[in-house]
C-alpha positions in Angstrom: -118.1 -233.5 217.2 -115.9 -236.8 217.5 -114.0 -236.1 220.6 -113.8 -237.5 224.1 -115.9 -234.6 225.5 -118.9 -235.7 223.3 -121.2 -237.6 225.6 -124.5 -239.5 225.2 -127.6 -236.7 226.0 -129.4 -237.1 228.9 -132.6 -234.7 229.9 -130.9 -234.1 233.2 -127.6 -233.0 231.8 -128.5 -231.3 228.8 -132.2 -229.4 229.7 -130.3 -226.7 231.6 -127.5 -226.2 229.4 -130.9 -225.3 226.9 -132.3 -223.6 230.0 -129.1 -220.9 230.2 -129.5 -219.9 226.6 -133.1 -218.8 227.4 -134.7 -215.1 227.2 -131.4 -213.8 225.2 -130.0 -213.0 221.7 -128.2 -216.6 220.6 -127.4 -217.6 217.5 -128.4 -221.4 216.2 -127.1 -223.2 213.3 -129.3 -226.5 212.2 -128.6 -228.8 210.0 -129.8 -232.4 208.9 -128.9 -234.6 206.2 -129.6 -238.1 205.5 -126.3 -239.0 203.3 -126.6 -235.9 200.7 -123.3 -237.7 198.8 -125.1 -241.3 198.7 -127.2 -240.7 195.4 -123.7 -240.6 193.9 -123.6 -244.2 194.7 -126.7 -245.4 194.1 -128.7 -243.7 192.1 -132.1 -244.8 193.5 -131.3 -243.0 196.6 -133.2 -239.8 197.6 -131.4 -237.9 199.5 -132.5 -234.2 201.4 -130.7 -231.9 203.5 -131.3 -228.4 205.4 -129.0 -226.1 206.7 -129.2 -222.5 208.1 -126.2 -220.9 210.0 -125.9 -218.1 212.2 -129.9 -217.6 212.7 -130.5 -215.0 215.5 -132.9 -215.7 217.6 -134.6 -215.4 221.0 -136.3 -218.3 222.3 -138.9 -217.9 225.3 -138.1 -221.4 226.4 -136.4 -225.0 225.2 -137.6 -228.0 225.9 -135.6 -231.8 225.6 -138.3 -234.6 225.0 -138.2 -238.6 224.9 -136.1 -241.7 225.7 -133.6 -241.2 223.3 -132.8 -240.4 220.2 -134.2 -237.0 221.2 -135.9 -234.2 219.9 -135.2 -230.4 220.7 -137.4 -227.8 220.6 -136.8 -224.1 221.0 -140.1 -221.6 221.2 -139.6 -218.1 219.7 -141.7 -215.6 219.1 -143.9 -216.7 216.6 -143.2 -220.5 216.3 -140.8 -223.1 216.9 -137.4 -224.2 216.2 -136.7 -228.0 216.5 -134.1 -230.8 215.9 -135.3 -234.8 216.4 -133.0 -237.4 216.3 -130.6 -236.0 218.8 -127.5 -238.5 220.6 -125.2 -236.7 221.9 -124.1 -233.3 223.0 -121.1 -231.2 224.2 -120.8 -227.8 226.1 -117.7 -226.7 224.0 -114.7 -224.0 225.5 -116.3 -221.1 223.8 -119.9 -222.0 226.2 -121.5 -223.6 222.7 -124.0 -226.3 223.2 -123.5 -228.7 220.3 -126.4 -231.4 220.2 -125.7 -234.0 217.6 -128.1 -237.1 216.1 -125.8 -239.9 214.8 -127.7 -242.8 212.8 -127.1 -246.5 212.9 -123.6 -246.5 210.8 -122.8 -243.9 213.1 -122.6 -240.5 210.6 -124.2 -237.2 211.3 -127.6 -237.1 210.7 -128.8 -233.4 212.5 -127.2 -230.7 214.6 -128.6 -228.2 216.7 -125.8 -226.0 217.9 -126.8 -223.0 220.3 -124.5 -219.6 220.9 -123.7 -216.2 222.0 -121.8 -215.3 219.7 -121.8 -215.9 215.6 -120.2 -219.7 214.3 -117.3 -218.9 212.4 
């Protein structure tokens, strides 16, 4: 996601693009890590990750809360689906809304990618 089309979030920008994906079969992939490969270099470090790709759901409604970073929460049926941490986003040309939390140093921390159709 480090292209020109990659902008800061904002709630007014970003809300709707949740908005659209609303009430419909979309698939999400999440993923956090805080530096997975650091421990290599110092052993102290813990590090932790999460990842799940292609996850079909149907969320009731999304909601886009705070002053930035941002967190991202998506209800579905029976409980919720959430990213915090979020920077930056991008409405891709395959209609993919790719939200994106970059830390301090400026690396991925957590994506929440939403979509009609399966990531390859």
């Amino acid at each position: 996601m480090e292209d020109c089309s990659v902008k800061p979030i904002t709630i007014e920008e970003v809300q709707p693009l949740i908005n659209q994906f609303a009430k419909q079969p979309v698939y999400i992939h999440l993923e956090t890590t805080n530096g997975a490969y650091a421990s290599h270099f110092d052993q102290s470090f813990f590090s932790a990750s999460a990842y799940i790709r292609n996850a079909k759901v149907n969320y009731e409604h999304g909601k886009l809360i705070g002053e930035g970073p941002f967190r991202a929460g998506l209800k579905i049926e029976i409980g919720w689906v959430y990213a915090e941490g979020l920077t930056h986003f991008e409405l891709d040309e395959k209609g993919r809304l790719l939200l994106a939390g970059h830390g301090f140093d400026g690396k991925l921390a957590v994506a929440l990618e939403i979509s009609k159709t399966p990531f390859e």
